[in-house]
N, C-alpha and C positions, 0 to 999 in steps of 0.2 A: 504494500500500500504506500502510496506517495506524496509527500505535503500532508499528511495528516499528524504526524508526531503530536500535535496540541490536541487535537479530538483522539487520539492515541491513548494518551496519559491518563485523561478526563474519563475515558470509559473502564482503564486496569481500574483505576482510583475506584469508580464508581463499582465494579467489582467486589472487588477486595475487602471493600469499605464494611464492620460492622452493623448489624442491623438493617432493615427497611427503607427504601429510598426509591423516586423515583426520578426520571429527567425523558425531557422533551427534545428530540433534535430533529431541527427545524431549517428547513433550507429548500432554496427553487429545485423541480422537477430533474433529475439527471444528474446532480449535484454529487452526490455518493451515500445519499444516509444507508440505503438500501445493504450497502458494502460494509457501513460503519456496523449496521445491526445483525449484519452476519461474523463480524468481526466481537465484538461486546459477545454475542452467542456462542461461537467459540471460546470466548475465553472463559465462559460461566460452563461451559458443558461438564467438566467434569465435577468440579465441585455442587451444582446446580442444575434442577430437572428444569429443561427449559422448552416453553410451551410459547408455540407461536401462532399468531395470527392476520388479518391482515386485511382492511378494508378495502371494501368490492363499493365502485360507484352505480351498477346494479342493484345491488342491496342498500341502498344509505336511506331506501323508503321502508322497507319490512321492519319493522322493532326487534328490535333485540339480533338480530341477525351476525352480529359484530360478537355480540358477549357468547353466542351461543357458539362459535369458532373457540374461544378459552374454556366454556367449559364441559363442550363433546371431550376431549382427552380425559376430565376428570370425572365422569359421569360414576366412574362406580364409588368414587367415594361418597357422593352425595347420600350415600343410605347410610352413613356415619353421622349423619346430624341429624339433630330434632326433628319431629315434624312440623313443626311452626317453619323455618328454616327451608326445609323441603319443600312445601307447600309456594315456598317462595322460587323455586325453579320450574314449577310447574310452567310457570307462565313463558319460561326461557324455551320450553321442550316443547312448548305446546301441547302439555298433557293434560291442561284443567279448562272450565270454561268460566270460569267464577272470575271476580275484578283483580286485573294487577296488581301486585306489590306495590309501593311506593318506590322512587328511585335510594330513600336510603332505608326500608326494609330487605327490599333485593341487594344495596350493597353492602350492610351488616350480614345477610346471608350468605356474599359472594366473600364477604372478609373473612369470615368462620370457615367455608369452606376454603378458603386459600390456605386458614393459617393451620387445618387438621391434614392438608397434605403437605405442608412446610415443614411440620412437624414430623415425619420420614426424613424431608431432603429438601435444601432451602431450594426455591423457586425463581425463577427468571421467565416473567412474561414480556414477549414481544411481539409489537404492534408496529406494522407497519402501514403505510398510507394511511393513516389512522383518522386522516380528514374527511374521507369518505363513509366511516364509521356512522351508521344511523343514530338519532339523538337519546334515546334511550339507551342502550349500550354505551355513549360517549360518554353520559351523565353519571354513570356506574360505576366509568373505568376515572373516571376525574374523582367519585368521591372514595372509591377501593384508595386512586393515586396519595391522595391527601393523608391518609390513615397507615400507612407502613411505618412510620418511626416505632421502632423499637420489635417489630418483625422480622422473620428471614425469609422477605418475599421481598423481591426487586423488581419493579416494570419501567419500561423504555418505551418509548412510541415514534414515531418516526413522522414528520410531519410534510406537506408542501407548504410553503410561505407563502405561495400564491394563491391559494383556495382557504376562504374562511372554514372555519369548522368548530365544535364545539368543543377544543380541547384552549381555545382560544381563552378561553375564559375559567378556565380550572385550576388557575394559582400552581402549576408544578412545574418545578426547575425546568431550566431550558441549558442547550448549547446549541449555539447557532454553525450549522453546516455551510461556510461559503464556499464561494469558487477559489482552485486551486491557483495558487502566486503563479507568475507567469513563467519561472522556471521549473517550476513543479510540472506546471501544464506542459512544455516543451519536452522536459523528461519522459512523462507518461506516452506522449505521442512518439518519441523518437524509439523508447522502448518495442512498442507497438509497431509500428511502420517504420524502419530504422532505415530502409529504401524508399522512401516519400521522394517525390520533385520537390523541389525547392521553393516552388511557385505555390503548390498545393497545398505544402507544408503549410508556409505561411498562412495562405487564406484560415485553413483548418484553426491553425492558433489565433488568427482575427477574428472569425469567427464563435470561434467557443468560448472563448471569453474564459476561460478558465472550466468551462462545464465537460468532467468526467466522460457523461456518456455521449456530450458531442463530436470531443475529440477521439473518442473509438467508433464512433457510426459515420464520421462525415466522409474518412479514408477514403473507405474503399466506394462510396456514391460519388467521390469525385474521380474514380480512376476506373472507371468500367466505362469509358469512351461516353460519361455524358460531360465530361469537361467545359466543351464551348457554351452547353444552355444554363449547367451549373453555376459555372462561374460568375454570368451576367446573372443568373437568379437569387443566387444567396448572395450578394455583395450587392443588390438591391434591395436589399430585406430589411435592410438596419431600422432598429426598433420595432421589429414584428417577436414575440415573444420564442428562445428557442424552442420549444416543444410544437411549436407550427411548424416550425422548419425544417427538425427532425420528423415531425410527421410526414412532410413530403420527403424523405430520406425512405421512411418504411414503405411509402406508398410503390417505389418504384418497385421492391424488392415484391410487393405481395401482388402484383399488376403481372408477376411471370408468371404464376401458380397456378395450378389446374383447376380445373370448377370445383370440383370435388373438394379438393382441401381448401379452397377458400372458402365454402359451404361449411367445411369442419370449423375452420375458425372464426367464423363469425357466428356458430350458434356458438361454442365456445365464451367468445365476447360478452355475446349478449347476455349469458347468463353466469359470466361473472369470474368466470376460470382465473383463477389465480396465476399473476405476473413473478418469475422468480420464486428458485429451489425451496422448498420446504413448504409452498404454497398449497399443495395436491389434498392434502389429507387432513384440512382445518376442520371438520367436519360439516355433515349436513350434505346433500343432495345435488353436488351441481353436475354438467355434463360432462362425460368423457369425449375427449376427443381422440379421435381413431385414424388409423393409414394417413398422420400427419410429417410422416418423416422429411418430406420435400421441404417442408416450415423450416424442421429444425437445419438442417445444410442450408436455407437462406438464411439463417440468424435471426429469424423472427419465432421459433420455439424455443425451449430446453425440456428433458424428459427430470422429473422429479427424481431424484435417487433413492425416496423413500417410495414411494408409492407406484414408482416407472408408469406415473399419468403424463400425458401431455402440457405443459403449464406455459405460458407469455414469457418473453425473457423481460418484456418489460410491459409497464401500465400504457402509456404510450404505442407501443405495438396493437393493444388490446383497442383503445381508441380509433386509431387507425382503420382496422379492419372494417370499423361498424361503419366510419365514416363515408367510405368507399364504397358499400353493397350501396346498391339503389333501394328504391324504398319494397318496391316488389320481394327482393333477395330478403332486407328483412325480416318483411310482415311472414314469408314462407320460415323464415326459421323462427321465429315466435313459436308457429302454429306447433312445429315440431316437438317444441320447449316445453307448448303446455300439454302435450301429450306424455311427454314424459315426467311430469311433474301432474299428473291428474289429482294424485293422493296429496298433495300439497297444496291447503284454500287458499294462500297469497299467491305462492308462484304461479297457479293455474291460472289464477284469474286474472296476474299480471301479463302474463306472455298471452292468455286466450284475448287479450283487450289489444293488445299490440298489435295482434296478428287480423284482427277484425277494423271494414271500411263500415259494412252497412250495419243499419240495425240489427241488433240481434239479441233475443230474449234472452236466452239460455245466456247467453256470456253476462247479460245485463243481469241474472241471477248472482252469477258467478262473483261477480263486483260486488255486490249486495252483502256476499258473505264473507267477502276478502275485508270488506269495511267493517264489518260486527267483529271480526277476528285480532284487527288492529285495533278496537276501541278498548277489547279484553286486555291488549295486549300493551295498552299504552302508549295506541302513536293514533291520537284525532289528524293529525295533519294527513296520516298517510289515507287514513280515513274519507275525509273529503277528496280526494285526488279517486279514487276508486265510486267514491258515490255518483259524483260528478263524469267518469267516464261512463259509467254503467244511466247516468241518463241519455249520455249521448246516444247510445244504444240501444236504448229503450226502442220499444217496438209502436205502443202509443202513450198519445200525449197524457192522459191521466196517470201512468207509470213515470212517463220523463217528468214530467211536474212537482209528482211525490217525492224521486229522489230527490232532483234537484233542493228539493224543499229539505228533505231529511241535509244531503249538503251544507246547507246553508245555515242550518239551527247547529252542529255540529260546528260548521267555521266562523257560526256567532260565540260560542262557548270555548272556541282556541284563541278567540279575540283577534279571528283574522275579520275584522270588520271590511276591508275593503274587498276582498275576497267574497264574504257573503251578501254584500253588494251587487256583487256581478254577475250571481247566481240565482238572485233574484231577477234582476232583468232580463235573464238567459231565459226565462220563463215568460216573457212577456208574448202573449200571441193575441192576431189583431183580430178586433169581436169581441173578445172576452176580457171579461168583468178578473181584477185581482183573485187569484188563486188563495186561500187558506197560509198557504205557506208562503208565499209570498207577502203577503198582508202580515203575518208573524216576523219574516225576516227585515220588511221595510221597517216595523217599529221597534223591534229590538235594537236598529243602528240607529235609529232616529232616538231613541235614550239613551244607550249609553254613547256615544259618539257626541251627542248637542244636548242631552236632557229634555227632550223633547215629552211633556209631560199634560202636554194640548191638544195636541191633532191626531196625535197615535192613541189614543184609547179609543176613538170614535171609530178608526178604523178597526179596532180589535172586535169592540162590543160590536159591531154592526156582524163583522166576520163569525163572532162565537154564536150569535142569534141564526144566523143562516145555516150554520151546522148543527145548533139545536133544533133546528125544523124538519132536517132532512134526515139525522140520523136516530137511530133508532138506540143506540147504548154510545157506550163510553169509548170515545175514538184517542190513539195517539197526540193528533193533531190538533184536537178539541181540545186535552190535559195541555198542550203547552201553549196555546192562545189562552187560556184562565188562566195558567200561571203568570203570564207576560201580563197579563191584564191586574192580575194581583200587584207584581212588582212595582206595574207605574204607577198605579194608586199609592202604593207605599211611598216612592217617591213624590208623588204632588201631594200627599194629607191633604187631598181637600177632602172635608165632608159629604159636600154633594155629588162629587164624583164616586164616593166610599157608597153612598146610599143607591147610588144607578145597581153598581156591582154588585152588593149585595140583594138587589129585588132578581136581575138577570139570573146570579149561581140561584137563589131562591125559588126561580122558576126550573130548574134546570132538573130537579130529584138526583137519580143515581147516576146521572150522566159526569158528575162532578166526585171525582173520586175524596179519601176521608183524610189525606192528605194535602191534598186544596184546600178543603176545609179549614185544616190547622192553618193554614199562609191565610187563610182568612182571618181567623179568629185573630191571631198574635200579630200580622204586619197592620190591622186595621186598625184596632181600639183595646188595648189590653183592660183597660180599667169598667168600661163594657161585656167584653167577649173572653176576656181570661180566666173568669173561674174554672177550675178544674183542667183547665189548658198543658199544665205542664206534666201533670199523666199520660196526656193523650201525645205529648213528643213524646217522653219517655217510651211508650208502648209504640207508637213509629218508630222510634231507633234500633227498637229492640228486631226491627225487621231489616238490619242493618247492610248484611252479606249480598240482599236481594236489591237494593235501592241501589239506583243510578248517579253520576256523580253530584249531578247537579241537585236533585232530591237529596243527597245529602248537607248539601249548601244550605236550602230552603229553610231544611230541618232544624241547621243550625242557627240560623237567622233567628226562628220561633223559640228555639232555644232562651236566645238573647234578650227577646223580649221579655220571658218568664225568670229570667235571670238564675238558670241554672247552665249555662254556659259552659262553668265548668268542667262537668259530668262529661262534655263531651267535647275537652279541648284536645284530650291527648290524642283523640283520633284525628283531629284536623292535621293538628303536628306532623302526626303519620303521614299523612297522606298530600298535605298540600306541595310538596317539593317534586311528588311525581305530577302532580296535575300543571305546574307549574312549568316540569321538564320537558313534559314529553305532550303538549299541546293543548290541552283544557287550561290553561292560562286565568280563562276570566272565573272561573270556577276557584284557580288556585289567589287570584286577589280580592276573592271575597274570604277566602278562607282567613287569608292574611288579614284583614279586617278585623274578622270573628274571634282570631287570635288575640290581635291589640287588645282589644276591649275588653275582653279576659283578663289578659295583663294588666291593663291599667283597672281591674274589677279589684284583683286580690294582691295591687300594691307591688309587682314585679315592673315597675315604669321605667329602670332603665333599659328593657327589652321590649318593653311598649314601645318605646324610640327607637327601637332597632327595629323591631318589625313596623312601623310607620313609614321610615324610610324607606324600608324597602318596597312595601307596597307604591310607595307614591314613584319612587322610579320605574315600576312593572307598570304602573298603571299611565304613566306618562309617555313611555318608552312603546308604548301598543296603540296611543291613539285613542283609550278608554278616556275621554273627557270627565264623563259624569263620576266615575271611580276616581280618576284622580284628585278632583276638588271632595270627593266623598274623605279621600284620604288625609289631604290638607285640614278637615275639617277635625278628625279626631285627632289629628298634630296639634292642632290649635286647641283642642278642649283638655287636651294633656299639659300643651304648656301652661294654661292658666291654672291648673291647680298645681303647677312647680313654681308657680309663682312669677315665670320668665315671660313679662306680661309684655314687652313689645313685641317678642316675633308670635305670641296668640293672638293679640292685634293684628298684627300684619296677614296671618295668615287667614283670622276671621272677615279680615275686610277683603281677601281675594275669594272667597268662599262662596259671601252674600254680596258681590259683584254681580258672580255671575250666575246665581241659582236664584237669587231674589226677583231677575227680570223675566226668568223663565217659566217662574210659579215653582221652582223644587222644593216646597215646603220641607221635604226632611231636614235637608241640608240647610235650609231659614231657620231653624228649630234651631240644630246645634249650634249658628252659628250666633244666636238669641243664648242659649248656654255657655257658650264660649264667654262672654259678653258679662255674665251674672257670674260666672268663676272666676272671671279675670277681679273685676270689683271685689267680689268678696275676698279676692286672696290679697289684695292693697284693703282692704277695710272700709269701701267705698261703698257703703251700704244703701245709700238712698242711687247708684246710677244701679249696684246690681238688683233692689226692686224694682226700680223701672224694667231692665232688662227679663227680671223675673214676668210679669205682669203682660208683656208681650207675647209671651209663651200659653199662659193660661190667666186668668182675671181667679183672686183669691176669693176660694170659698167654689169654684169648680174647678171641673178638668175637660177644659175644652175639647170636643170627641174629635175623634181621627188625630191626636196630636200626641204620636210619642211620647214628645217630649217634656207634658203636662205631666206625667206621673213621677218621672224623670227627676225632673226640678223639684218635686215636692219640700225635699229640708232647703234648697236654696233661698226660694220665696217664702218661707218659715223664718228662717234665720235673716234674711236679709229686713223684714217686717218687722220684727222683736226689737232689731238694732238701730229700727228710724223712729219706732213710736207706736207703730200701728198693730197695736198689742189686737185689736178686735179684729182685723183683716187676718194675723197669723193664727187667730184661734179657731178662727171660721175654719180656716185651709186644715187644720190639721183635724178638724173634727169632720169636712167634708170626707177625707182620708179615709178616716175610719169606715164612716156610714158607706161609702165606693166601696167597702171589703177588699182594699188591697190590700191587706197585712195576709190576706185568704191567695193572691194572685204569683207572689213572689218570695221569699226569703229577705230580697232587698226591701221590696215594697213592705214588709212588715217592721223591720228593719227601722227605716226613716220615717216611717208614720208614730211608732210608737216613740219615735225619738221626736217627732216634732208635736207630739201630745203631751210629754215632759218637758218639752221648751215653754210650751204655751199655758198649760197647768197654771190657776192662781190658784189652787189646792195644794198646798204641801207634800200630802198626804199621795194623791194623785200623782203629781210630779215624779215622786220615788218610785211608785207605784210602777209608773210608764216606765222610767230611767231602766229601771230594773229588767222589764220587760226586753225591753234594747239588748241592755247588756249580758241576759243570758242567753238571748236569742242564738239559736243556730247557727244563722247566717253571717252573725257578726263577724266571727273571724273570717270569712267568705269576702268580707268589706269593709277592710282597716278603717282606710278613710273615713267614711260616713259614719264608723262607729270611734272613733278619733275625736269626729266634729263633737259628738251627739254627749263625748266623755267630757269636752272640754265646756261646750255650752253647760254642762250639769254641776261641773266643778264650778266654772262660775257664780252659780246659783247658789251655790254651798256655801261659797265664802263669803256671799252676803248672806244669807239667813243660818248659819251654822259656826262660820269662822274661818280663820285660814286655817288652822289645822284640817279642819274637816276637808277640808279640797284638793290638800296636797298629793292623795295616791291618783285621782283622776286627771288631776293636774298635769303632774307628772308622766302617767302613763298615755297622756295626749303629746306630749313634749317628745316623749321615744318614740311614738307611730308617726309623728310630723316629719323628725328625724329622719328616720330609717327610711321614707316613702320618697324624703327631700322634698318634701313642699313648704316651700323656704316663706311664704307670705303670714300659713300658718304658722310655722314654727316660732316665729318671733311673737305671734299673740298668744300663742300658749306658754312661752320662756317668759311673756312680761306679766302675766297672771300666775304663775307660778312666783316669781320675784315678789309678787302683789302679796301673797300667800306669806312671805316670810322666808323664802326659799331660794338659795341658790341655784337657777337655772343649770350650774355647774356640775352640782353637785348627784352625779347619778350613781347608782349603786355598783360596785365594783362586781358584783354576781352578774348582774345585768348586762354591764360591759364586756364581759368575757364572754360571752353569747356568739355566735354565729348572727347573720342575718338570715338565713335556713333556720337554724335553731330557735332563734324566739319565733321564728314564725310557728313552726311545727309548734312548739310549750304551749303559742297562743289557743293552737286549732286543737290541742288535747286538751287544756284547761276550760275551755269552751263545752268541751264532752265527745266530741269527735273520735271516733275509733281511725285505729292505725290505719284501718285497708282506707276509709273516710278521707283520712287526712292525702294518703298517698295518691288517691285518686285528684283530691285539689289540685296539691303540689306536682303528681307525675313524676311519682316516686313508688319503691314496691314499699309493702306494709314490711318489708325485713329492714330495708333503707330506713324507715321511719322509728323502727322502734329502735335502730342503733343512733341515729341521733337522740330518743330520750335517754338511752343509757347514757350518753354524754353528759346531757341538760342536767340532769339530779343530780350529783357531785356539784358540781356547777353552783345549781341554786342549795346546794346543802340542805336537801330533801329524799327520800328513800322510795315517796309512793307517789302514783297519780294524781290519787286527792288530794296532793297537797299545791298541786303546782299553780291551783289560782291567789292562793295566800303570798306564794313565794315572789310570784310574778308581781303583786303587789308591795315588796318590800322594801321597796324604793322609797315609798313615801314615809314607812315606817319607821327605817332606818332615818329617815330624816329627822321626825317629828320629836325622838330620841336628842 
């Protein structure tokens, strides 16, 4: 090898090196990685079982198609792991039909199985062309990359610099592959062609520029008597990329080949035959090529030495070939491909689509199931590309329409909005009135793309009314026009818009399935339609394995509403990275929403700002308008209770920009909250009534307005602090008579807190307080139960003393702290001070705490069982009860029931 001594070292090193590592090298087509990763492979061979791979730009649409090359060689080990585990490669084999893994349950499945056959003989995987690799496998192999420190598994991949790919963005070491110094490159040529002309020579090294495989391919294309057309052809080329150039190099050489073997190599091509040694036997089904021997004496084959198949000597070659056939040549070898791939539902349906001009049912089937197959499998993109073919195909238009329709709902939910744009129009035929699914995909882009929360419901209802006339039960297409129609109304809260909806589903009986129902009840009026509400999600999730991804979203939405969130964050967690990765996008930034809110529910806010941002760049970076400012908004309602009140400003006045002119009532709502946080975290109590009072008028709760139940202690507490002691006692007593302490955890929560604020009974006051503070839910909602301790301790210290107020005091001062909402923090440290008490002075038990730790002490003192608590936090009940082993030493306590004394010793130790 020549001029590489630097990439030389870099790869013994990277060898040799202790533990798990991985590196990326990365360089233009022809370059040598090819060489260098045959080179790094030999030198791991012996010490290292080394398993290779190698992406097919045939393959870069199937799922998983990449990871399922690494893990055919290891197939028999797989029945060495769990079955949780196992169940996670179903999806790689194509053995289950049930929903994909997530991309980081399949690669904690792929980590485990890599590291129980590490644990034989340390491992070297290698990936070459790795930019062709489909996005699911890419996503797999980027987060296995990331996780080898301190493993004996090493992976290398091999990259073009000129084709984006998704290894782009996977944070793993690099070495860049350049072109060889210009003596380097004169050596390898003179090696080579040691008898060149002089003239020839030259061009060769002007031309190649330093590129490996041009300076071995151009040789002998310039010395086989085409000299005179060559010469003026490539020295007219400059700045044409060389892989064009060398392609007309192969073209000459595969232009002499008999029909027969150019017919071998181009089905070959087309279905994906591996370029270069060791390529033959990556597993999986592709075609043999046969009586190719003519290829290999032209330099355009080599025969594998492991498997003695026919293989490309290069990717370029394989390009080549296809480029060449006419279109005739190769719609016939398609046809061939999907014949021999019958048993296989993507390949069939991909080579039977290729190889078809006119309509055709049967193949239009075909597509149908190759799309159900990649939706199981985690690739929607590859999904819409096959629905979309298979309408073309369609035989009539009520079938081409359908798809298209199915298409387009499918490239609404990958948040290829301009996509399902053009899928809708592709539908347009003249005479006819809006199709169903087109009426669906126009308003879907027309919300989220502009918020359009006006003119698209009119076409929804008119659409779901005409299907209620005509059909007879419960249709596909009918469930996601109600559901579209639920959404927008979620978003405009108007009332009179909620009341149309509701008389329509009302007319509708069973047509309307019991899960519509629920996106009824919870996205319209919780404090209305929520009794008994959060059963009926529970008993929906509980149908979990069978629900589609989006009905899991929905669910979780209802969730929200009901404020038990929680219960079913860890699955979102799970799952959102795959919907994220591998094409249901808009599915994976609602999750990410559902997450935040979560986070900032149970006081984990520095990870509420990390998933914030990252939604707002997915959802920016897609074109989702309406999610994006959805996402600014809960930015902004987080920083007003951190206190970090310009950029909540900032972000609230981008918000109700531009959803106040469109009517998006949701987002007016929060950004009305935003506004009463921001005030109340500066003390500014008479703008955050005002603010408050916008939202709902005290003493109701304005219907269809989330955000009325929401605000309930905000408009309490902001009333009490300006005067208007009869307006906060209306509100808190309207609370009650609403029955929402019956609707939520929270909502019992803040009502019985803001029934203790309002109290001129004493008696009552504790009464309520009490109720608060043993509530459930309390430790579920630091904050709110923070506010509710420190409003009480105030109360205390005027009608009891400072002593009396100091443990509440205090224990408002540590939840302010730890949460970092810095506006309260300072009015509970000056009421505390007021108390007699060093804001400073906290208890040394206390301090030594974990922020884990006192959370857990909280959520068990409260009376939470360990599986309880674990399930909050998304931790096992074993995790949990080895931090209370901790905690007790700690607080210098032996048993459970002691831990709400303890927790309170802060103040005690003071009072001392």
């Amino acid at each position: 090898m020549v001029g590489r001594d630097g990439e030389q070292r870099v790869l013994s090193a990277f060898v040799a090196a202790a533990g798990g590592r991985a590196l990326v090298l990365r360089g233009e087509t022809g370059v040598g990685k090819s060489a260098l990763l045959d080179h790094v492979s030999d030198l791991a061979q012996e010490e290292h079982w080394v398993i290779k791979a190698v992406g097919v730009e045939a393959e870069s649409d199937l799922p998983l198609a990449g990871l399922h090359q690494f893990l055919y060689p290891l197939f028999p080990y797989i029945e060495g792991l769990d079955a949780g585990h196992r169940a996670a490669f179903d999806a790689v084999f194509g053995h289950h039909e049930g929903r994909p893994p997530s991309v980081m349950a399949l690669g904690i499945a792929v980590l485990d199985l890599l590291s129980l056959v590490a644990s034989h003989k340390p491992l070297l995987l290698v990936l070459d062309d790795g930019q062709w690799l489909d996005a699911a496998s890419a996503e797999v192999c980027g987060f296995v990359g990331r996780r080898l420190t301190g493993s004996s598994m090493k992976l290398v991949v091999g990259l073009r610099s000129e084709v984006p790919s998704r290894f782009d963005t996977a944070g793993l070491p690099e070495l860049p592959v350049t072109a060889l110094p210009e003596e380097a490159a004169a050596h390898v040529l003179d090696l080579h062609y040691p008898q060149l002309d002089g003239q020839i020579r030259q061009m060769v090294l002007d031309e190649a520029q330093g590129n490996p495989l041009a300076l071995l391919e151009l040789p002998p294309y310039l010395s086989v008597g085409h000299l005179g057309h060559s010469a003026e052809g490539l020295s007219g080329h400059h700045g044409v990329p060389l892989p064009l150039r060398l392609q007309r190099v192969y073209g000459t050489r595969i232009e002499l080949l008999g029909d027969a073997v150019r017919g071998e190599l181009l089905r070959g091509a087309l279905d994906g035959v591996g370029a270069g040694p060791g390529t033959a036997g990556t597993g999986g089904s592709r075609y043999r090529m046969r009586d190719a021997d003519e290829a290999v004496a032209a330099g355009l084959l080599d025969i594998d030495p492991v498997s003695g198949d026919f293989v490309f000597r290069h990717p370029l070659i394989r390009s080549t070939v296809v480029q060449m056939a006419t279109p005739n040549q190769r719609r016939a070898a398609h046809a061939a491909l999907a014949r021999v791939h019958r048993e296989d539902v993507e390949r069939h349906a991909t080579h039977l689509a290729a190889s078809t001009i006119d309509p055709d049912e049967q193949v239009a089937v075909a597509l149908e199931r190759a799309a159900d197959s990649a939706t199981r499998r985690g690739g929607a993109t590859a999904a819409v590309g096959w629905l979309t073919r298979a309408a073309e195909l369609s035989e009539g238009h009520e079938d081409r329409s359908r798809r298209l329709g199915d298409a387009a709902f499918v490239a609404g939910h990958a948040a290829l909005l301009d996509q399902a744009r053009q899928l809708v129009h592709a539908d347009v035929a003249p005479g006819r009135g809006d199709s169903p699914a087109s009426v669906l995909t126009s308003a879907y882009v027309a919300l989220y793309e502009d918020g359009d929360v006006r003119s698209a419901p009119r076409q929804v209802l008119a659409a779901i009314e005409t299907l209620r006339d005509e059909a007879g039960e419960a249709s596909e297409g009918l469930g996601r026009l109600v559901n579209l129609l639920l959404a927008i109304n979620q978003y405009a809260s108007d009332d009179a818009g909620w009341k149309r909806t509701h008389e329509l589903l009302g007319s509708m009986g069973d047509l309307i399935t019991p899960r519509s129902l629920i996106y009824q009840d919870a996205w319209s009026d919780v404090v209305r339609r929520g009794t008994g509400l959060h059963r009926r999600v529970e008993d929906a999730f509980a149908e979990l394995p069978a629900l589609e991804p989006w009905d899991v979203t929905r669910l979780a939405v209802a969730a929200y509403h009901v404020d038990t969130l929680s219960h079913y964050r860890h699955f979102l967690q799970r799952t959102v990275d795959r919907e994220v990765a591998t094409g249901a996008v808009a599915n994976g930034m609602t999750m990410l929403h559902l997450i935040m809110l979560d986070q900032m529910a149970v006081g984990e806010w520095d990870e509420a700002e990390r998933t914030g941002r990252r939604v707002l760049e997915l959802t920016s970076s897609h074109g989702h308008v309406l999610f994006a400012h959805h996402s600014r908004a809960y930015l902004a309602l987080l920083a007003a209770m951190r206190g970090q009140l310009d950029r909540a400003r900032e972000l609230q006045a981008a918000v109700d920009a531009w959803a106040r002119p469109r009517g998006v009532g949701f987002l007016t709502q929060i950004a009305d909250a935003v506004g009463t946080a921001a005030a109340l975290s500066e003390g500014d109590y008479e703008a955050a009534y005002l603010y408050a009072i916008g939202i709902t008028p005290p003493g109701a709760f304005t219907p269809s307005t989330h955000q009325a139940s929401r605000t309930l202690l905000d408009l309490v507490e902001a009333a009490v602090h300006t005067g208007r002691s009869e307006q906060a006692r209306r509100h808190a007593l309207a609370a009650r008579e609403a029955g929402l302490p019956d609707i939520s955890p929270r909502l019992a929560l803040i009502t019985y807190g803001a029934l203790s604020m309002t109290a001129t009974d004493e008696k009552e006051a504790a009464e309520m307080f009490a109720r608060a503070e043993t509530h459930p839910g309390g430790a579920t909602f630091p904050f709110e139960l923070a506010r509710i301790r420190l409003a009480h301790g105030i109360r205390l210290r005027h009608t009891h003393g400072p002593k009396a107020a100091r443990q509440l005091l205090s224990r408002a001062v540590d939840c302010f702290e730890r949460l970092g909402a810095a506006g309260w923090t300072e009015r509970a440290q000056a009421e505390l001070r007021a108390s007699g008490v060093s804001a400073r002075a906290t208890s040394a038990h206390l301090a030594s705490l974990t922020w884990q730790e006192r959370r857990i002490a909280d959520l068990a003192a409260g009376g939470l069982t360990n599986k309880e608590i674990g399930e909050r936090m998304h931790l096992s009940p074993r995790t949990v009860s080895s931090h209370l082993y901790r905690v007790f030493p700690k607080l210098g306590i032996t048993t459970r029931a002691a831990l709400r004394d303890a927790l309170g010793k802060t103040s005690e130790d003071q009072d001392r």
